[in-house]
SEKOL-587463 format. One record per residue (C-alpha): residue number from 1; residue in three letters; y, z, x. Coordinates in nm, 2 decimals, always signed. Layout:
BEGIN
 pos code     c2     c3     c1
 NUM  ALA      Y      Z      X
...
This chain:
BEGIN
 pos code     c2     c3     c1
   1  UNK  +0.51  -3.10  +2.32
   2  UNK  +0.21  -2.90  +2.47
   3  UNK  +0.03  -2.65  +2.30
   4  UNK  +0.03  -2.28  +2.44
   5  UNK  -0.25  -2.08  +2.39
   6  UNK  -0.20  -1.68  +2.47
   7  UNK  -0.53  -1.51  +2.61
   8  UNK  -0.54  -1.16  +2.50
   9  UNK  -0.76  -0.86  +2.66
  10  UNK  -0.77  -0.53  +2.56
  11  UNK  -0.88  -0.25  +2.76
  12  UNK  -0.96  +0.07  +2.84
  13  UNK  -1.04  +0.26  +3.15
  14  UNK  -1.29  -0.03  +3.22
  15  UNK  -1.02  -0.20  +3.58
  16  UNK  -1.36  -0.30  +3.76
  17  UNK  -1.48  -0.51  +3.49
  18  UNK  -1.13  -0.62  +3.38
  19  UNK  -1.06  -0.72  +3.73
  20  UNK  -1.40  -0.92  +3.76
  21  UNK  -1.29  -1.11  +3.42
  22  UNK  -0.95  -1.18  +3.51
  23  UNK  -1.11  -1.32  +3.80
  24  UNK  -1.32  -1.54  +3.56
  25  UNK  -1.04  -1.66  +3.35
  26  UNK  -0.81  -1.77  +3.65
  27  UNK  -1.06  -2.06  +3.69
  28  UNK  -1.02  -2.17  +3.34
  29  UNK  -0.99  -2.53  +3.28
  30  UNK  -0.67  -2.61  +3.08
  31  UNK  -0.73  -2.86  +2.75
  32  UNK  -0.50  -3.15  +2.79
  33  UNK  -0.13  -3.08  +2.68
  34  UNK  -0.19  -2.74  +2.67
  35  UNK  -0.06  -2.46  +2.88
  36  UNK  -0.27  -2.07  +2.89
  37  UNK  -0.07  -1.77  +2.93
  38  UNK  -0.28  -1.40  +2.97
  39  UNK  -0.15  -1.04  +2.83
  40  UNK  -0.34  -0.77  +2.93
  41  UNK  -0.30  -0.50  +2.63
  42  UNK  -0.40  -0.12  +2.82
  43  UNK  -0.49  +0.16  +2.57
  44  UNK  -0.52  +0.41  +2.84
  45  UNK  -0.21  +0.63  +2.81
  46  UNK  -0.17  +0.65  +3.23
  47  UNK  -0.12  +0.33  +3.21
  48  UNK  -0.45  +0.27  +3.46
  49  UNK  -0.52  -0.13  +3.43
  50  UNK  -0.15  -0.17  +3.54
  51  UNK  -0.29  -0.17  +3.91
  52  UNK  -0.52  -0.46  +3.79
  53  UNK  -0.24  -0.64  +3.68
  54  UNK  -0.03  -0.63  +3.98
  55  UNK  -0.31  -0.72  +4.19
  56  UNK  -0.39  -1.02  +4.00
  57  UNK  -0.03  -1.15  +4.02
  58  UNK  -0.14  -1.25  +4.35
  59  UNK  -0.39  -1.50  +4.27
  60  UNK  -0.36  -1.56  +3.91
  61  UNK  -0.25  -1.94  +3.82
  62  UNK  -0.12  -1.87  +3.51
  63  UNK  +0.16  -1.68  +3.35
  64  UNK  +0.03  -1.30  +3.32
  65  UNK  +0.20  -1.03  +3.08
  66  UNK  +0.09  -0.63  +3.05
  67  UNK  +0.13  -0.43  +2.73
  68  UNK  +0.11  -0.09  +2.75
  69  UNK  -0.03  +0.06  +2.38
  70  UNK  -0.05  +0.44  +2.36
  71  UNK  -0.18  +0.46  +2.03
  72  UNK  -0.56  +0.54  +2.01
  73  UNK  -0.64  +0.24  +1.80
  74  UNK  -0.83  -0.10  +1.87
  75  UNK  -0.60  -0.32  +1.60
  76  UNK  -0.28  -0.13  +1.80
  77  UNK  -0.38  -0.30  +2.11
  78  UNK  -0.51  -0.63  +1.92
  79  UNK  -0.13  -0.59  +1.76
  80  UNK  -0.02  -0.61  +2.07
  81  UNK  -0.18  -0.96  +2.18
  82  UNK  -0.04  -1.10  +1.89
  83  UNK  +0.32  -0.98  +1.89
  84  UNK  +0.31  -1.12  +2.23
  85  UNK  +0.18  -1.44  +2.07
  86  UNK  +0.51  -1.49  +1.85
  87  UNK  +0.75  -1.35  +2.16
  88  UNK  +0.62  -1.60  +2.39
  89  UNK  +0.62  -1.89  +2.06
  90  UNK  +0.27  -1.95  +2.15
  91  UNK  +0.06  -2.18  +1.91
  92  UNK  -0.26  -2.03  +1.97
  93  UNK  -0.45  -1.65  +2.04
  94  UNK  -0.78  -1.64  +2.21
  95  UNK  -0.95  -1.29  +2.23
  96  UNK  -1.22  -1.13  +2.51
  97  UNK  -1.33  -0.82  +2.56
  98  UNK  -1.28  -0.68  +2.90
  99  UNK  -1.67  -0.61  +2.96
 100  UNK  -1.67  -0.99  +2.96
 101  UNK  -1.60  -1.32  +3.13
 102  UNK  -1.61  -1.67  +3.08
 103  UNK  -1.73  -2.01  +3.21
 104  UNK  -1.44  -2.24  +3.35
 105  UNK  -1.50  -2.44  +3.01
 106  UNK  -1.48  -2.18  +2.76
 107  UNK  -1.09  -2.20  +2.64
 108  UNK  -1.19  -2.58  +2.67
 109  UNK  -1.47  -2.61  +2.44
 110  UNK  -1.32  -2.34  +2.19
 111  UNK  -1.00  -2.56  +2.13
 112  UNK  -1.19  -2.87  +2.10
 113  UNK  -1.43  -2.74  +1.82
 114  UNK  -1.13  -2.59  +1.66
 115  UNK  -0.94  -2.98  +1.70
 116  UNK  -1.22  -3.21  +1.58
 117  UNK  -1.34  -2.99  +1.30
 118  UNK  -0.95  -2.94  +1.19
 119  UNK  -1.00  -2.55  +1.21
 120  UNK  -0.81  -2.28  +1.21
 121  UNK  -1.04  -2.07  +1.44
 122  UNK  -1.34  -2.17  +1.65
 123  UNK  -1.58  -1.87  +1.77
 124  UNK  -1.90  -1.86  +1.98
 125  UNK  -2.14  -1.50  +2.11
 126  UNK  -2.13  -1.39  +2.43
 127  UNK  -2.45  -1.40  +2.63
 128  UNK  -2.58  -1.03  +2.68
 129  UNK  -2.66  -0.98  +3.07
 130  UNK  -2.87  -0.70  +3.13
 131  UNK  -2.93  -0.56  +3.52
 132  UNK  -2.80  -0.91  +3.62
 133  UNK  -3.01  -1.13  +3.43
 134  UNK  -2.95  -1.36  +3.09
 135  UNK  -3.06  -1.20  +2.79
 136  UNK  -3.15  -1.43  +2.49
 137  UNK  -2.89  -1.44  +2.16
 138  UNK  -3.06  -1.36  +1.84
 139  UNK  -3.26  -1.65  +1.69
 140  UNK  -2.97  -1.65  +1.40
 141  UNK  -2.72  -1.73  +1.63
 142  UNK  -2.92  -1.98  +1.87
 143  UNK  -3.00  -2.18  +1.54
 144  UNK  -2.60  -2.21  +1.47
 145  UNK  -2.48  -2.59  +1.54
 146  UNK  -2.07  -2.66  +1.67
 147  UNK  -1.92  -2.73  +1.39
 148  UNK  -2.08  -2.53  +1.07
 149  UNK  -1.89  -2.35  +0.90
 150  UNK  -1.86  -1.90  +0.97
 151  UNK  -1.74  -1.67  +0.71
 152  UNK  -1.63  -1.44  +0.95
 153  UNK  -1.53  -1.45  +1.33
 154  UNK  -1.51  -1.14  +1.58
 155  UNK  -1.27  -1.05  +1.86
 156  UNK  -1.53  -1.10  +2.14
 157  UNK  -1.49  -1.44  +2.19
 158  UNK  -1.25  -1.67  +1.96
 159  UNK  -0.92  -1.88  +1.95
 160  UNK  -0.72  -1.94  +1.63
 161  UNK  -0.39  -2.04  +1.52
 162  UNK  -0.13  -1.81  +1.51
 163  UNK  -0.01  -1.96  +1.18
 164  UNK  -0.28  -1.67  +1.06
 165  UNK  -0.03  -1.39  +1.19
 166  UNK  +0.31  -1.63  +1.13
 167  UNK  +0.27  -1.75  +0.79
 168  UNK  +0.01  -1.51  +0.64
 169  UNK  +0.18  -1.21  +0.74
 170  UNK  -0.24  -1.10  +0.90
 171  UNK  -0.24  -0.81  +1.14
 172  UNK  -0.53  -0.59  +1.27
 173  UNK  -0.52  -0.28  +0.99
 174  UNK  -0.52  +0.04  +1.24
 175  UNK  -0.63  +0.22  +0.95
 176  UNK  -0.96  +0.17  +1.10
 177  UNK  -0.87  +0.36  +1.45
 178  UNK  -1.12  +0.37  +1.72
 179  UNK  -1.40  +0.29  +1.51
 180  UNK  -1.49  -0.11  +1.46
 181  UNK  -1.47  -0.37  +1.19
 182  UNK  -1.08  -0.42  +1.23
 183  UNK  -1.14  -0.77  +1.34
 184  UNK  -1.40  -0.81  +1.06
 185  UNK  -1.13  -0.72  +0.83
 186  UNK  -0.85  -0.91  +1.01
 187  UNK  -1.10  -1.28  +0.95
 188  UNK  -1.21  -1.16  +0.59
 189  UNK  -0.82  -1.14  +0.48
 190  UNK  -0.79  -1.50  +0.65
 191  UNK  -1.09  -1.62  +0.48
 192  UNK  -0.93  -1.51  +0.14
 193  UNK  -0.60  -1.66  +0.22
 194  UNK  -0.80  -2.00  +0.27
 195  UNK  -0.82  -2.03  +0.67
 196  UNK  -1.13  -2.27  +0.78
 197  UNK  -1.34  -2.09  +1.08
 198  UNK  -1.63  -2.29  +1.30
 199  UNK  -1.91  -2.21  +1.54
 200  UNK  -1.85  -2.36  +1.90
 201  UNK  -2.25  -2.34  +2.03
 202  UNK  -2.11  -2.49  +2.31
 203  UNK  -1.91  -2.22  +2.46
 204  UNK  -2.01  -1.98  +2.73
 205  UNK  -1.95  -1.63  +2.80
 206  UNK  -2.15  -1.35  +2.94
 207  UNK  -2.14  -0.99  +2.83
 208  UNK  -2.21  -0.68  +3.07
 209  UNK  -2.47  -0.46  +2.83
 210  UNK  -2.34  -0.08  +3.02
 211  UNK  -2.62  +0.12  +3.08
 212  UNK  -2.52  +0.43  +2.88
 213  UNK  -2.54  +0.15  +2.54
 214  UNK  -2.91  +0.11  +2.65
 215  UNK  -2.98  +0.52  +2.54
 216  UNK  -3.10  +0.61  +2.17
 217  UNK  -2.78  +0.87  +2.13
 218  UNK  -2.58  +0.51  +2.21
 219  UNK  -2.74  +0.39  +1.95
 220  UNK  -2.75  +0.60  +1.70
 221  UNK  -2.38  +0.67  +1.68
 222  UNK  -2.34  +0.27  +1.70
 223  UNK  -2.57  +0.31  +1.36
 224  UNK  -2.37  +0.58  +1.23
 225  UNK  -2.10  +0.42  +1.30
 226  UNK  -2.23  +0.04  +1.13
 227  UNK  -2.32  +0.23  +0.83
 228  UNK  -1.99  +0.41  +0.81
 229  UNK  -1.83  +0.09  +0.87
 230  UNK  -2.02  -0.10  +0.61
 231  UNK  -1.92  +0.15  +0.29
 232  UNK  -1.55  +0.19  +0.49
 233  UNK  -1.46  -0.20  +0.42
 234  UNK  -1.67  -0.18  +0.05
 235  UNK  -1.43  +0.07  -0.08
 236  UNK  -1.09  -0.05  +0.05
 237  UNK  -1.24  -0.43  -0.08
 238  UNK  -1.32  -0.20  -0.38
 239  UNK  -1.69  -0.33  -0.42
 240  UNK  -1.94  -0.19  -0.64
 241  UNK  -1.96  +0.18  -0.50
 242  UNK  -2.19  +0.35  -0.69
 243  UNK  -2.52  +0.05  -0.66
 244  UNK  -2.45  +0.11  -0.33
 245  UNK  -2.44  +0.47  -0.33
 246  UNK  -2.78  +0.46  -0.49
 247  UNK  -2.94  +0.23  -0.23
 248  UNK  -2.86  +0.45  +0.05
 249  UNK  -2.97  +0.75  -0.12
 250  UNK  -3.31  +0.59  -0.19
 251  UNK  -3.31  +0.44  +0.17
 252  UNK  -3.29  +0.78  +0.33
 253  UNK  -3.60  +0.83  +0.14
 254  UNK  -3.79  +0.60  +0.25
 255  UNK  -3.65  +0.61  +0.57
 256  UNK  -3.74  +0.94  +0.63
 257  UNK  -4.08  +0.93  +0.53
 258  UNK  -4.12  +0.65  +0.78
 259  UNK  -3.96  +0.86  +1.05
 260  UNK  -4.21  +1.08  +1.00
 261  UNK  -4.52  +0.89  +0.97
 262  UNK  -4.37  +0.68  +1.29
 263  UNK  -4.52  +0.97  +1.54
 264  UNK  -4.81  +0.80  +1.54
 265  UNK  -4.69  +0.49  +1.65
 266  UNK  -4.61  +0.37  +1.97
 267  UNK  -4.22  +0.55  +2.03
 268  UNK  -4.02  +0.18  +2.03
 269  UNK  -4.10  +0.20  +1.67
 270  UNK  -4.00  +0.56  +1.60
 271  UNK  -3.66  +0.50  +1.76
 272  UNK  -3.60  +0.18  +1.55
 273  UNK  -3.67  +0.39  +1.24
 274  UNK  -3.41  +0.66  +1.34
 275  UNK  -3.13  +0.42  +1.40
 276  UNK  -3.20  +0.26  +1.07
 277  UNK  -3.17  +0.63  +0.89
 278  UNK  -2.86  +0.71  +1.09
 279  UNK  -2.76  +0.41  +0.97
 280  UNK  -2.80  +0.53  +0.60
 281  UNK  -2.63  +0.89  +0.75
 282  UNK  -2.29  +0.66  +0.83
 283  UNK  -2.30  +0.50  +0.51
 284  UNK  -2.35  +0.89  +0.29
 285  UNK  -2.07  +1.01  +0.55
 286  UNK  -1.85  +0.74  +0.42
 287  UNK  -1.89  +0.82  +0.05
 288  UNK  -1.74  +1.11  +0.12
 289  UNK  -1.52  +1.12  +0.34
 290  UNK  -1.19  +0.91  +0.38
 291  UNK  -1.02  +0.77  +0.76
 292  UNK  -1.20  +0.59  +1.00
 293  UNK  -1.50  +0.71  +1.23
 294  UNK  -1.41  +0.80  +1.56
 295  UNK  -1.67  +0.56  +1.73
 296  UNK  -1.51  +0.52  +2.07
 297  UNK  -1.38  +0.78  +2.20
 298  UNK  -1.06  +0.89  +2.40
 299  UNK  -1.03  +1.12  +2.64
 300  UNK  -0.67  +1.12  +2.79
């Protein structure tokens, strides 16, 4: 009996780039005894990556499904991949982001490292490309080895068994809207329920960095949103609150007073200090306030 693994992609007013990546993944190598079946989930309510879709039904060399998810959430339209997962009786769920696309070996080398290390989810980083050239991975991740063992995976580029979602009862929480961290939360739940996650170093995919997530207001509301995030998943894992509470308070401090001194150093450095306080902002916002940050936004 082959395996079949179910690639999902969920998108959002991004048809150029989802277009390029579909064209990626149509040259996909198949693992042995396995078959690959696509669903494209679209979060856009006018439907707008349907056109991609029925253009790639022209080409496409494997079996190619569109979901149609209204609901302005991120775990909606990762719900969406996986219900298809259990409609279709697939064995195994592979995620990308649309900004992205893969080597012909990626699916490959994922279910491999997943195979020999008797996994439940193999995960690797997508190589940043930045006005058309190769950007290096952070030395934390180059260092990783195929094979050790991750406490956590993230949507961007993974495969694991659906047994997670089947016998687990694990879904994306949409508690957490449009801001990020649901598939932090979705792989910390599987960790807990004893699922086995590995690096694949071997596995290749490239990332289009968008110019506007190159400007300081990108990043600071990507900081904002991080520090939000970070207190967010401490009080629904209910972790010691009020140390934490404390340590921001004192970083804003010191944050601040290194913002301010920072005029007199070259302005890299003064930007890096004012991400790292509105980093500390996110994290005061999310002591008080309860729901999800509205990181990416919506605007049908």
């Amino acid at each position: 009996m082959q395996d079949k693994i179910l690639i999902g992609i969920g998108t959002y007013k991004r048809n150029e780039m989802l277009s390029f990546a579909l064209e990626n993944i149509s040259k996909l190598i198949v693992p042995e005894n396995c078959t690959i079946e696509v669903v494209i989930s679209d979060n856009n309510l006018n439907k707008e990556a349907f056109s991609v879709f029925n253009h790639a039904l022209s080409y496409f060399p494997f079996t190619l499904h569109y979901s149609h998810t209204p609901e302005k959430s991120i775990a909606a339209v990762r719900n969406a991949v996986l219900k298809k997962a259990l409609e279709i009786d697939a064995q195994y769920v592979a995620f990308l982001d649309d900004d992205e696309y893969p080597k012909p070996d990626w699916i490959l080398e994922l279910y491999k490292t997943l195979t020999v290390y008797s996994a439940d989810a193999s995960t690797s980083a997508p190589v940043p490309i930045e006005d058309g050239k190769e950007q290096l991975l952070p030395y934390n991740v180059r260092r990783r080895k195929t094979g050790d063992i991750r406490k956590l995976c993230i949507t961007n580029s993974v495969l694991f068994k659906i047994e997670i979602v089947k016998d687990s009862n694990i879904w994306f929480d949409t508690s957490y809207g449009l801001m990020t961290g649901e598939d932090i939360d979705f792989f910390t739940r599987a960790k807990i329920a004893g699922y086995k996650f590995v690096w694949c170093e071997k596995t290749l995919i490239y990332e289009h960095v968008q110019k506007n997530r190159e400007s300081l207001s990108w990043k600071i509301d990507r900081a904002f949103n991080n520090g939000y995030l970070t207190i967010f998943i401490a009080k629904k894992y209910k972790a010691n609150i009020k140390s934490k509470y404390f340590k921001t308070v004192i970083d804003i401090c010191i944050f601040s007073f290194i913002y301010i001194i920072s005029f007199i150093f070259p302005k890299k450095y003064n930007e890096k200090c004012l991400i790292k306080l509105f980093n500390c902002f996110g994290k005061l916002n999310s002591f008080y306030t309860e729901g999800a940050y509205t990181h990416y936004k919506r605007n049908d």
